[in-house]
C-alpha positions as CSV (number, residue, x, y, z in Angstrom):
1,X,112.0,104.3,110.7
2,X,108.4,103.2,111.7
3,X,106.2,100.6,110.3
4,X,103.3,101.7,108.1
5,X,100.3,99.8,110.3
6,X,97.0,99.1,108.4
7,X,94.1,97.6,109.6
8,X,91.7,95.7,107.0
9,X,88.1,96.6,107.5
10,X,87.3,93.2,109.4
11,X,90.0,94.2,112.2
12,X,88.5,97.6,112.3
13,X,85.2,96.3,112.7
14,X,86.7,93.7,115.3
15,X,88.1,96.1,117.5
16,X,85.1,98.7,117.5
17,X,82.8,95.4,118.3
18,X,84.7,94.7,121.8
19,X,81.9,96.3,124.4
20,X,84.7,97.0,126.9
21,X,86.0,100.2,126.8
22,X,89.3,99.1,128.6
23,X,89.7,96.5,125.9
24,X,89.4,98.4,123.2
25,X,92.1,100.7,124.1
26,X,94.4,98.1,125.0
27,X,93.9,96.9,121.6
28,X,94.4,100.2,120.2
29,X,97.9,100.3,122.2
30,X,98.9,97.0,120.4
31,X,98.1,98.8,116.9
32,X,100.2,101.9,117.7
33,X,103.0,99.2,119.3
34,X,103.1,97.6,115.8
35,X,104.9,100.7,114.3
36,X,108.0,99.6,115.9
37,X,107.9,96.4,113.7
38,X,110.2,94.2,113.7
39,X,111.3,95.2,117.8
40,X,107.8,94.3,119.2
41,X,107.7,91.7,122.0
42,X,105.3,88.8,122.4
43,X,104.9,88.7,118.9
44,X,103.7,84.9,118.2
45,X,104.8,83.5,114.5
46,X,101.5,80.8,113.6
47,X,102.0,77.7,112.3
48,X,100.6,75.2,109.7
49,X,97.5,76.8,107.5
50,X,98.1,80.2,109.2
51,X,102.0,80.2,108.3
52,X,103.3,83.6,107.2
53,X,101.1,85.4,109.7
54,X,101.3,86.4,113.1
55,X,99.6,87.3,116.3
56,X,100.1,89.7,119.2
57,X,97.5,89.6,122.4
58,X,96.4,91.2,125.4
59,X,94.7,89.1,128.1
60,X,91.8,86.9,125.9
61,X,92.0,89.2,122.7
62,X,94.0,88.6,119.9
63,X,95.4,90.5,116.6
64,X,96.1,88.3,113.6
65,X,98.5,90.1,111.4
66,X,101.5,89.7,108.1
67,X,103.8,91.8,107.6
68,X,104.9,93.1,103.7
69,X,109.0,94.0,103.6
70,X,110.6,95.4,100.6
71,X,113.8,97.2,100.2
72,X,114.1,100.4,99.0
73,X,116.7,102.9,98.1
74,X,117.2,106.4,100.1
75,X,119.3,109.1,98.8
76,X,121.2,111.2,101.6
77,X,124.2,113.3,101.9
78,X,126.9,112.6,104.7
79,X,130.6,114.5,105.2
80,X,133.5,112.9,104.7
81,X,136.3,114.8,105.8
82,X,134.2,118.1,105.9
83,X,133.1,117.3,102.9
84,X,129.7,116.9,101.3
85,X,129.2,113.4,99.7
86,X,125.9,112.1,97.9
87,X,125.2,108.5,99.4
88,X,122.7,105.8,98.3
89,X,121.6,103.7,101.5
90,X,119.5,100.6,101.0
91,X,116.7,100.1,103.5
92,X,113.9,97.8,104.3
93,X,110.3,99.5,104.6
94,X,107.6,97.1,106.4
95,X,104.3,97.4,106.2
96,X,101.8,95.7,108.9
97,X,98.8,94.5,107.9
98,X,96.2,93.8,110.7
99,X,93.3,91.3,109.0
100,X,91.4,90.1,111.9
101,X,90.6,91.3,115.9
102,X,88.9,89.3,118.1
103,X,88.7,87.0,121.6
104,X,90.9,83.8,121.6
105,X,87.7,81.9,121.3
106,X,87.4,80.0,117.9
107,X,89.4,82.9,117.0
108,X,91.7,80.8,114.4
109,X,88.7,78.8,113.1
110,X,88.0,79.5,109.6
């Protein structure tokens, strides 16, 4: 099941602000990649003030993001011997939230 990927207004605003055209896509790319959360590679947990959060790049560009998990319950059928049988499945939903875009420079200064 894919990730539900949202980008805060400053990321938005981030990304649109890069003047390179081939940037911006590639940064785009990242966005869409973030839908296969949590099997996304070069994925970089942060540390100290910034724990909790994360960051995925592409050459000097970086995205700064969290991620929200919560478990939810999904009703399905299955058969069991040709039969039909009602099954309750528990599953974990993420949600990817993408707060800030920019170039590595000064980029985790607050």
């Amino acid at each position: 099941m894919a990730a539900e990927v949202v980008l805060t207004e400053e990321a938005r605003k981030g990304i649109e602000g890069v003047k390179n055209v081939v940037i911006t896509a590639r940064m785009y790319r990242l966005v869409e990649r973030l839908k296969d959360w949590p099997n996304v590679s070069g994925v970089k947990p942060l540390t100290g003030s910034l724990a909790g959060k994360y960051r995925l790049r592409t050459g000097d560009y970086r995205l700064q993001f969290h991620v929200e998990t919560k478990r939810v319950k999904v009703e399905g059928r299955k058969f069991v011997k040709g039969k039909p049988v009602q099954v309750v499945e528990e599953v974990q939903r993420h949600r990817v939230v993408i707060e800030k875009v920019g170039h590595r420079d000064g980029f985790y200064d607050e």
